[in-house]
VOTORPA-455335 format. One record per atom (N, C-alpha, C, CB): residue in three letters; x, y, z. Coordinates in steps of 0.1 Angstrom, whole numbers, plus 5000, padded with zeros to 4 digits. Glycine has a CB too. Layout:
<nodes>
ALAXYZ;...
</nodes>
This chain:
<nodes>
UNK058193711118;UNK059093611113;UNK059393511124;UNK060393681109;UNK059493571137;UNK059593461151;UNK058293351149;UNK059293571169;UNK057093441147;UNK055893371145;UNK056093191132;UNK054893531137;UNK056393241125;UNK056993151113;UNK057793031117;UNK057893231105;UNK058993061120;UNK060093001126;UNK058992881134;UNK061293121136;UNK058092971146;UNK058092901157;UNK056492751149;UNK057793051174;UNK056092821137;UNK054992721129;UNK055592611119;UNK053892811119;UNK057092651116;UNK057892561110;UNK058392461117;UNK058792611104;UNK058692501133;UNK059292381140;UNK057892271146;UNK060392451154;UNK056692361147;UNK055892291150;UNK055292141137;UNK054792421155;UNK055692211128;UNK055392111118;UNK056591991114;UNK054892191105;UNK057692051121;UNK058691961120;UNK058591841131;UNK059792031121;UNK057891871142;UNK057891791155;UNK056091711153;UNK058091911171;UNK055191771141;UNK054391671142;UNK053691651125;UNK053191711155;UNK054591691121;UNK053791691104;UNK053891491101;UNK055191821088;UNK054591471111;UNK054791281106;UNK052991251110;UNK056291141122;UNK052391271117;UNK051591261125;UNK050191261110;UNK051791381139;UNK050291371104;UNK049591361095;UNK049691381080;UNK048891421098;UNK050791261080;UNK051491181065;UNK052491251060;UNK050591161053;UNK052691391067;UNK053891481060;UNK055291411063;UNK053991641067;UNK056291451059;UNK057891411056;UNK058191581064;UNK058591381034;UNK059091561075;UNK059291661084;UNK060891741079;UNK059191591100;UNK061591611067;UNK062591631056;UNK062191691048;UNK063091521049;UNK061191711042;UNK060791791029;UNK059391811032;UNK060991711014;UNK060191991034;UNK059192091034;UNK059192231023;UNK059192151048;UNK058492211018;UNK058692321012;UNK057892451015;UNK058592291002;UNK058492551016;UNK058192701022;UNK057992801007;UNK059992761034;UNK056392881005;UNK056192900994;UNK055693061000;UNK055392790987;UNK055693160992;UNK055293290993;UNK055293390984;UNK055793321002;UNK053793500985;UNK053293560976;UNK053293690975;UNK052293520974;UNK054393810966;UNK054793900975;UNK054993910989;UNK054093960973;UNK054594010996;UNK054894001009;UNK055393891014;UNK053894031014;UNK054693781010;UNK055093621016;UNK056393611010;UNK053993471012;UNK056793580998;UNK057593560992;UNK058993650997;UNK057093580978;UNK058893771002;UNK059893871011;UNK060193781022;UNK059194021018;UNK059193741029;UNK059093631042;UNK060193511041;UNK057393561044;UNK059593451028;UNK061093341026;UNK062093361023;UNK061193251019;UNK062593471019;UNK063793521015;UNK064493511030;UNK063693691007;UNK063493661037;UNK063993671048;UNK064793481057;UNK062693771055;UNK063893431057;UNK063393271065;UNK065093211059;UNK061393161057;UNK065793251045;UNK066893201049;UNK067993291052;UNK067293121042;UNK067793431058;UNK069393441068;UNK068793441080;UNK070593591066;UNK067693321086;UNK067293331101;UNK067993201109;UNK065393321103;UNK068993171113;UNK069693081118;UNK068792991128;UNK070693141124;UNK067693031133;UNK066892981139;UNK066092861131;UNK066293091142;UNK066592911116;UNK064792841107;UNK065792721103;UNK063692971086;UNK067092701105;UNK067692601098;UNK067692481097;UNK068492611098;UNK067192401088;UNK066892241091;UNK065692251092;UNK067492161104;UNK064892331091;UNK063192331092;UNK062492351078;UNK062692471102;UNK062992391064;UNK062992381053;UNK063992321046;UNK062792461049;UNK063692271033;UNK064092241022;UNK063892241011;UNK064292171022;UNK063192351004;UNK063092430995;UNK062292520991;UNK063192370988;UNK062192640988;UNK061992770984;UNK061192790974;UNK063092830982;UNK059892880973;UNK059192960960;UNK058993090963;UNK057692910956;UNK059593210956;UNK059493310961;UNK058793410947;UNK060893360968;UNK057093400948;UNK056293510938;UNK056393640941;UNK054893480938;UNK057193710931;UNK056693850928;UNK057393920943;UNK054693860926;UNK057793870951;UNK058793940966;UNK060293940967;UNK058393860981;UNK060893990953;UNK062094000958;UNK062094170956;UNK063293900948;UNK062594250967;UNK062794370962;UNK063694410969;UNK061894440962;UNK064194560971;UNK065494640981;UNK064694650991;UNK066294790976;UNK064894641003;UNK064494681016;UNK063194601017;UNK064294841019;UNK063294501008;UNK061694411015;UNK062094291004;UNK059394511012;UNK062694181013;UNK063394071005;UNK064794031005;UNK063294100993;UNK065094120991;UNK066594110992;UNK067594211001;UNK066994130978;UNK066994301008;UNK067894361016;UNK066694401026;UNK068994481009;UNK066894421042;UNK065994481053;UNK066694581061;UNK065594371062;UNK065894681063;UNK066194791073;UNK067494731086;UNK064494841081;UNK067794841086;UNK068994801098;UNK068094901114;UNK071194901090;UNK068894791125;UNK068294851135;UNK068094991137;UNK068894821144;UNK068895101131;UNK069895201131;UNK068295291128;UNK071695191119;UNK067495241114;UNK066595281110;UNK065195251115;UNK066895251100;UNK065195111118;UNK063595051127;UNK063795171141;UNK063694811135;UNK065095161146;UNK064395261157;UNK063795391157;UNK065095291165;UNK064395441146;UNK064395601146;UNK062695591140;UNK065795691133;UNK062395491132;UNK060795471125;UNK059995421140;UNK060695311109;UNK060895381151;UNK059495361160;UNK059195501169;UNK059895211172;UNK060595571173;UNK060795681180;UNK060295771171;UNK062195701185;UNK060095871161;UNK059395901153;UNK057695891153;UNK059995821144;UNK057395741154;UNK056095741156;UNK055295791169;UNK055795621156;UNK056195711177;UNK055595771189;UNK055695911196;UNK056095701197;UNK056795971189;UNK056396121189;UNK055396161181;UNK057496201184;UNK055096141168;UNK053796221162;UNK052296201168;UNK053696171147;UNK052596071178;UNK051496041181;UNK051396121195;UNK051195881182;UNK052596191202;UNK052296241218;UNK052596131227;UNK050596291221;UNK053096001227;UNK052995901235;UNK054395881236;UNK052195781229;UNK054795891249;UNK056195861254;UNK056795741256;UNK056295891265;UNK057895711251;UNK058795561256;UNK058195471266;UNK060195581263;UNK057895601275;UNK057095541291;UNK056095421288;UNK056095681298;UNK054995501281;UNK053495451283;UNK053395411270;UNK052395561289;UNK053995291265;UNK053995211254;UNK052195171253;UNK055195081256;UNK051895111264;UNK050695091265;UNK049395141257;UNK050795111276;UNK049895291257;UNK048495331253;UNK048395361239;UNK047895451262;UNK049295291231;UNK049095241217;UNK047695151216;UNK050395151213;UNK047695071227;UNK046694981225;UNK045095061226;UNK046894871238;UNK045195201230;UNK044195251234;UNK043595331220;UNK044395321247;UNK044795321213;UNK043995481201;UNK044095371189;UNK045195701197;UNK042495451178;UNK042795431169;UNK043395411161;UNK042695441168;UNK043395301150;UNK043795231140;UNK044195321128;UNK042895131137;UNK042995401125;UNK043695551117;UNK044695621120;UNK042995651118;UNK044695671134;UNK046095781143;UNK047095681140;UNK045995831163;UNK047195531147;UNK048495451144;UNK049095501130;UNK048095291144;UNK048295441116;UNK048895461107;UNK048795551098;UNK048795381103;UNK048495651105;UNK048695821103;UNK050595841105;UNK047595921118;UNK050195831120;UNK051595841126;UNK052695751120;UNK051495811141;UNK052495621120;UNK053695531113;UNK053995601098;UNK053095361111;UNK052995621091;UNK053495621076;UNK054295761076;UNK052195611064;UNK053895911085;UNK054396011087;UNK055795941089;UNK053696091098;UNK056195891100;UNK057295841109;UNK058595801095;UNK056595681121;UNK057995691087;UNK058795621078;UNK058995741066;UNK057995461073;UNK058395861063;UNK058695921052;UNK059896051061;UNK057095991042;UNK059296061073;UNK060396101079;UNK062096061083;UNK059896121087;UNK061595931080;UNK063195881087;UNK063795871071;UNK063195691098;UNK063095891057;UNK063395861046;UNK064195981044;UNK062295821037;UNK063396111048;UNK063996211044;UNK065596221057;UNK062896341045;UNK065496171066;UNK066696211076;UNK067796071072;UNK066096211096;UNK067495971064;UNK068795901062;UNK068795841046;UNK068995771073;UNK068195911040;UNK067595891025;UNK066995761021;UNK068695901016;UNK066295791011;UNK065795701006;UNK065595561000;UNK065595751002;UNK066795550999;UNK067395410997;UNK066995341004;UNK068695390997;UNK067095351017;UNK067695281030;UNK066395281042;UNK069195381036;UNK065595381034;UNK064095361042;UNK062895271029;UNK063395561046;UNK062495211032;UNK061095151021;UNK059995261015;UNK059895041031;UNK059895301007;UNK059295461008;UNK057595401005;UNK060095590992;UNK057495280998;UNK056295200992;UNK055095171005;UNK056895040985;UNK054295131004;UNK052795081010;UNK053595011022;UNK051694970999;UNK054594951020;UNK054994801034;UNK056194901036;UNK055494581029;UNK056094961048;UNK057195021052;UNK057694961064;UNK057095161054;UNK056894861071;UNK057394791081;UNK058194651075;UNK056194771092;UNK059394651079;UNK059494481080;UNK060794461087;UNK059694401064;UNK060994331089;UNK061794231095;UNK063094351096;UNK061994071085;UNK064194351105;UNK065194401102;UNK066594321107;UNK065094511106;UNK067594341101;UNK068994281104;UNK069694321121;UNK070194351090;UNK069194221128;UNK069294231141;UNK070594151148;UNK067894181146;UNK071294111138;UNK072494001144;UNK072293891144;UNK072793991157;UNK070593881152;UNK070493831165;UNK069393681156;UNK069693971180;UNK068293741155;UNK067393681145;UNK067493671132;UNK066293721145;UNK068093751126;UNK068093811112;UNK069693841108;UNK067193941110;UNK070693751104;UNK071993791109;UNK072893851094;UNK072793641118;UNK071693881086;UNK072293951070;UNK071193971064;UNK073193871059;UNK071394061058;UNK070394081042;UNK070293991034;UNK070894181032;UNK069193921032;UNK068593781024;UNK069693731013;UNK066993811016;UNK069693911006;UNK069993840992;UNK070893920987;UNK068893820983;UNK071194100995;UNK072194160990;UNK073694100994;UNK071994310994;UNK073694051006;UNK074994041009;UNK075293891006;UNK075194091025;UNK074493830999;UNK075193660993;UNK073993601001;UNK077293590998;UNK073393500997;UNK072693381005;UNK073293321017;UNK072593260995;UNK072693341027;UNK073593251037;UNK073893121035;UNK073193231049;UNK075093061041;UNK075792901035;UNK074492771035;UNK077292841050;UNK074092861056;UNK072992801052;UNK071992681042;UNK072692891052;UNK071692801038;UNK071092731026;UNK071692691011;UNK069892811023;UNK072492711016;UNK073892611002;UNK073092550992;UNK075192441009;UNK072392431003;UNK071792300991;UNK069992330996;UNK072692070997;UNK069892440993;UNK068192470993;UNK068092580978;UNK067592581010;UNK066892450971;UNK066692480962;UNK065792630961;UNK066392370957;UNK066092720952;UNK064992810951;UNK064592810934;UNK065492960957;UNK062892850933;UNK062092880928;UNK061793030927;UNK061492820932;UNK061793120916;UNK061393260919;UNK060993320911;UNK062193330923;UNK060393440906;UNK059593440893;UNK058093570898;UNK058893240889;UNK058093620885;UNK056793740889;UNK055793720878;UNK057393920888;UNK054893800876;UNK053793770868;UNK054193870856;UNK052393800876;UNK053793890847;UNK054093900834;UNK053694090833;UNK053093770822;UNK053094130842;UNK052494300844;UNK051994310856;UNK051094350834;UNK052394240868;UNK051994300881;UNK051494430884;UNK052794310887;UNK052194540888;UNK051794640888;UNK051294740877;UNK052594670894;UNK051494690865;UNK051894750855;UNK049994830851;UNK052894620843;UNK049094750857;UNK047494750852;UNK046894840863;UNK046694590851;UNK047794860874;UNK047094900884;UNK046495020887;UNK047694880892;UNK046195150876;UNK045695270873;UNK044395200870;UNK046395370861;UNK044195080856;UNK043195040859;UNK041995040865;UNK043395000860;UNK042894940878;UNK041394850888;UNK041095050892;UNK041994680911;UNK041495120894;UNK040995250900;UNK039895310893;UNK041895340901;UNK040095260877;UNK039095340870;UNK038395230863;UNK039595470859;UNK037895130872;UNK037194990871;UNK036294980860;UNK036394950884;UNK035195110865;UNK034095090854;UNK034095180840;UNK032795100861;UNK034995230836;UNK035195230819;UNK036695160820;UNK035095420808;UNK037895090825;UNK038195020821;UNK038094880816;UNK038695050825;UNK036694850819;UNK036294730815;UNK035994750799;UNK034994690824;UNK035594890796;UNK035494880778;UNK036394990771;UNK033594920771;UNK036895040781;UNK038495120772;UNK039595040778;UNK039095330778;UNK040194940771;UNK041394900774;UNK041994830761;UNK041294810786;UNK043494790763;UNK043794760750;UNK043694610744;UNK045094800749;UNK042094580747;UNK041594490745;UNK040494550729;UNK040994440761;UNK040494680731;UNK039494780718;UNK039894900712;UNK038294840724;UNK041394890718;UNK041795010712;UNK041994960696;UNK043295080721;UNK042195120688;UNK042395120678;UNK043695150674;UNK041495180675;UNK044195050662;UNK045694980660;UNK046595140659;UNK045894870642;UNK045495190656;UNK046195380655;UNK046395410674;UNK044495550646;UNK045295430677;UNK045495460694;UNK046695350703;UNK043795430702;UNK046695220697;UNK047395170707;UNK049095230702;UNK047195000709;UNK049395240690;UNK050695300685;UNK050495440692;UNK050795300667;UNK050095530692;UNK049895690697;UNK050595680709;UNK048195750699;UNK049695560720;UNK049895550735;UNK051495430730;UNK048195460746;UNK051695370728;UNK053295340724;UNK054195430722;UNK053395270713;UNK054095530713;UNK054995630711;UNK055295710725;UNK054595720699;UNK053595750731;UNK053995890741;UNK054695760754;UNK051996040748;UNK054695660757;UNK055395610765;UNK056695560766;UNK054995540768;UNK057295510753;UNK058695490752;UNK059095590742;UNK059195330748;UNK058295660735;UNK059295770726;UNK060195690715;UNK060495840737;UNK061595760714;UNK062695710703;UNK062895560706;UNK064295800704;UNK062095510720;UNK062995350720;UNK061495280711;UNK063395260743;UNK060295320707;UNK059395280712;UNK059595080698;UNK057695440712;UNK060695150685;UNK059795100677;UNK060794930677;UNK059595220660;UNK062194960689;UNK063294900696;UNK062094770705;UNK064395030706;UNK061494840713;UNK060594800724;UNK059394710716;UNK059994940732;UNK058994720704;UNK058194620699;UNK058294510692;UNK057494650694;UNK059894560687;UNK060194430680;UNK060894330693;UNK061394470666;UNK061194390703;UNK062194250711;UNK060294220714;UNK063894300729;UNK059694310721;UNK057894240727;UNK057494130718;UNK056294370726;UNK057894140704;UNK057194050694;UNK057893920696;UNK057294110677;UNK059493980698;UNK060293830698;UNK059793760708;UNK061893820701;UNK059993810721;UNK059893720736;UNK058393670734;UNK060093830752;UNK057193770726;UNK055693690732;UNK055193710717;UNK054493790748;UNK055793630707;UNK055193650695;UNK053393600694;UNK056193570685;UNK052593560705;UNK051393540705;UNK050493670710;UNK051193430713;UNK051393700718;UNK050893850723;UNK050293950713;UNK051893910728;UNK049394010716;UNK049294160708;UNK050294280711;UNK047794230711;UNK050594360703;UNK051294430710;UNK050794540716;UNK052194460704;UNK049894570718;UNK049394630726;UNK049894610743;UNK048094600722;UNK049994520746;UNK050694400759;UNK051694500761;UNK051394220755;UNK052394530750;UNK054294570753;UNK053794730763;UNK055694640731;UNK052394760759;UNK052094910771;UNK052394840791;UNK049594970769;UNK052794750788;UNK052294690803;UNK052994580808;UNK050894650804;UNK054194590801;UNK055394500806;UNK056094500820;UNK056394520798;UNK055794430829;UNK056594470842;UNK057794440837;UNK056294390856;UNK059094540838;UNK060194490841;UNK060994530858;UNK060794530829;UNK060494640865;UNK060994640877;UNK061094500884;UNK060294720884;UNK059694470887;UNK059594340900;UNK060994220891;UNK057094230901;UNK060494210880;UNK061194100868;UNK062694120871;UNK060894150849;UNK063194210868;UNK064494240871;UNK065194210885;UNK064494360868;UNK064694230897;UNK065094170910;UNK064594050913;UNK064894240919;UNK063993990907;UNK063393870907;UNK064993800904;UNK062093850895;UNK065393820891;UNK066393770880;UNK067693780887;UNK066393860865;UNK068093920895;UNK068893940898;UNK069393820915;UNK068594100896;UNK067993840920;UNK068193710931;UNK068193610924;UNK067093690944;UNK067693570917;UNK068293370912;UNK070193380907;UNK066993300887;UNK069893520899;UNK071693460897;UNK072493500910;UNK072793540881;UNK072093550920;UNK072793560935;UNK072593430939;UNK072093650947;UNK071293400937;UNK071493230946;UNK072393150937;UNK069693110948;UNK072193180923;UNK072893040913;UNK074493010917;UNK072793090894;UNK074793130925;UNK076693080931;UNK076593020941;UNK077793200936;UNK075692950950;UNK075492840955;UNK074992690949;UNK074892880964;UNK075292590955;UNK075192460950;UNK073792420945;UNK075692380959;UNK072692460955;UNK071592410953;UNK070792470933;UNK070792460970;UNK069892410929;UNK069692420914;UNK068692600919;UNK068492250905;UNK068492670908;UNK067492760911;UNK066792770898;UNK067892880917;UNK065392820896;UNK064492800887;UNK063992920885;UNK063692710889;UNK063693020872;UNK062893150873;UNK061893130863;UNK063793280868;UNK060693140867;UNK059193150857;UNK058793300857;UNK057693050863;UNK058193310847;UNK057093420846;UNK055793340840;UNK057693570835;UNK054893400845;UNK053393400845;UNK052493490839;UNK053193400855;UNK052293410822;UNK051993520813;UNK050393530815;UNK052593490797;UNK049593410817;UNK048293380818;UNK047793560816;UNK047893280835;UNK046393550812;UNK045693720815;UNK044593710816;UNK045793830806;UNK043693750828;UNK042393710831;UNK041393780821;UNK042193740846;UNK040493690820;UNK039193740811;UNK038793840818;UNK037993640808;UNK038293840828;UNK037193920835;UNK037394090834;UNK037293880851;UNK036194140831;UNK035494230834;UNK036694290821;UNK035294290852;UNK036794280808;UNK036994290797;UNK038694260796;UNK036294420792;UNK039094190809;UNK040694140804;UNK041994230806;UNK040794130788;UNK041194380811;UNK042094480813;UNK043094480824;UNK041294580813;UNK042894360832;UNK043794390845;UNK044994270838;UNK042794340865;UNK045094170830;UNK045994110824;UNK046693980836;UNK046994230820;UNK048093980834;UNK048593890845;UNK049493980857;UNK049593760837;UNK048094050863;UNK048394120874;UNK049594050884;UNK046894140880;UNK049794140897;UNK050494110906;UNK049194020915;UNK051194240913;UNK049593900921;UNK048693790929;UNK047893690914;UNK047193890943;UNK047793750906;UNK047093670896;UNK047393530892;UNK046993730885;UNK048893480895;UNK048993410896;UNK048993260910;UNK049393450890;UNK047793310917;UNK048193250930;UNK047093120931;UNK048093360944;UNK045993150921;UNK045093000924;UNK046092900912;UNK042793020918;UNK046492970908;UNK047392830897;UNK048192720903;UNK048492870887;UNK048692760921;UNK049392680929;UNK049192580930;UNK049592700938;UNK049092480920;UNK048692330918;UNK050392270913;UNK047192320903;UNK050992180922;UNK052292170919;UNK052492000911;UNK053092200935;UNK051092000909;UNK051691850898;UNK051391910882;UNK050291660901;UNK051192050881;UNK051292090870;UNK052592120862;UNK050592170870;UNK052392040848;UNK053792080843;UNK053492180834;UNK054491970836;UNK054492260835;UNK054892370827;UNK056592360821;UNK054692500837;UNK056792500811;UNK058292470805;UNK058392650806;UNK058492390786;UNK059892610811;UNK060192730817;UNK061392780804;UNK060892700835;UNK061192910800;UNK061592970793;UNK062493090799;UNK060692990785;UNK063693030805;UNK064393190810;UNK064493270804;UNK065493220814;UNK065293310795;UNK065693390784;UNK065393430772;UNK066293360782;UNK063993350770;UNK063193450757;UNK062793600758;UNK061793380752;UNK062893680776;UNK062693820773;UNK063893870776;UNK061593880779;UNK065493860772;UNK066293920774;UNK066394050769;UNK067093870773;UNK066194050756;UNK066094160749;UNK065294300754;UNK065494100738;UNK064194220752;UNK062994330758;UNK063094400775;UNK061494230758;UNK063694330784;UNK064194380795;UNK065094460794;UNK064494310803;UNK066494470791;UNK067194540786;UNK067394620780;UNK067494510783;UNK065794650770;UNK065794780767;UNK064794890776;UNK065294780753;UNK063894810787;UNK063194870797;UNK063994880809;UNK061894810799;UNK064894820813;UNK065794850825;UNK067194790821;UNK065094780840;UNK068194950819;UNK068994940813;UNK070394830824;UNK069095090808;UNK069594850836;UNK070594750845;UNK070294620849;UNK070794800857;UNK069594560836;UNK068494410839;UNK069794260839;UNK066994370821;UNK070894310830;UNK071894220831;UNK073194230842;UNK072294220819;UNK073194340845;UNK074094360861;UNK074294240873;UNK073394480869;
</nodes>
């Protein structure tokens, strides 16, 4: 994040140089990245160095909208370096061992510090490292504890893709998901696999899918992200009690390739970043349908 800060001021001291406006910058990010700008406004350091916000598919608890506290990064570093045999002392000879043992040891380290201060409060997912609330650099949680004033009059952008994770069994079984998917199923099989996944809600769950994406097949409603969607939603109306405007899209697009079965994955929407394109933003045509997949989508 120091890293960042220190590429934002560099472009503030010469972006005139090559036709940029060192007033209007805008700071954009894609998952992981998108955590990065969250984080970038409670960094007191970054202030005056942006002026406005896109945050894809990276709002989440402990990576985004809220970050590990020191209390926890230490115990995940002290931790590591015990599983690895390497003392406080001789930091050094991290540099010497493999890239495997490192993240052997780290990911050991982080399910351990999960089990000694629970789970909440550790990242239990793939990115267990990030930024933490230091005072010092980082002087709050992005988005649990209110937007810093900071950025009062910084606009944000924020929004996920329409099934991010939702395909991702899929890409694993790549080659017959290219001709079993519910691109061929049969109107009997895709109802079968509807029922054994929502059950008593299932027949609730297709009529709001029909309202929000009446182009859609319903077959689609198998693969609705509503996790990422829901903290997405939940940070715009955190930011919307500050002045600046905020904007939420979803990104229904669904790729052809290799028979269509991966849909509008997580990153799928990232070559579309063409910003003279107009689109119409529809907040609230999937209220319904969230609401019945995450019963805390309006909270």
């Amino acid at each position: 994040m120091l890293d960042i800060v220190a590429a934002l001021k560099w472009i503030h001291e010469n972006i005139e140089q090559f036709g940029g406006d060192p007033d209007n910058v805008t700071v954009f990010g894609q998952s992981g990245g998108g955590a990065k700008i969250l984080t970038l406004t409670a960094m007191p350091a970054a202030k005056g160095l942006f002026h406005k916000t896109i945050v894809q598919s990276g709002a989440n608890e402990l990576m985004g909208m809220s970050l590990p506290d020191k209390e926890i990064s230490a115990r995940i570093a002290e931790l590591t370096l015990q599983n690895l045999g390497v003392d406080a002392s001789e930091i050094e000879k991290l540099q010497t061992l493999p890239y495997a043992e490192l993240a052997d040891a780290a990911n050991r380290a982080i399910l351990q510090t999960g089990e000694e201060f629970g789970s909440e409060r550790v990242y239990q997912g793939m990115i267990g490292w990030a930024p933490i609330v230091d005072d010092v650099n980082v002087t709050q949680n992005p988005v649990i504890d209110g937007f810093s004033e900071r950025v009062n009059d910084i606009p944000l952008l924020i929004g996920t893709a329409a099934n991010e994770w939702a395909t991702i069994d899929q890409w694993a079984t790549m080659a017959t998901s290219q001709t079993d998917n519910k691109n061929n199923w049969s109107v009997a099989e895709v109802e079968r696999r509807l029922r054994q996944k929502y059950g008593d809600k299932t027949d609730a769950v297709k009529a709001a899918f029909h309202e929000a994406y009446p182009d859609k097949p319903i077959a689609n409603a198998l693969y609705v992200d509503s996790w990422m969607r829901t903290r997405a939603v939940k940070t715009a109306r955190i930011k919307s009690e500050q002045a600046a405007p905020v904007y939420n899209y979803i990104f229904t697009w669904e790729t052809p390739i290799m028979g269509g079965f991966g849909m509008a994955y997580h990153c799928a929407e990232i070559p579309f970043m063409i910003f003279d394109n107009k689109s119409v933003v529809r907040y609230h045509h999937d209220d319904k349908l969230m609401s019945i997949l995450e019963p805390g989508y309006n909270d």
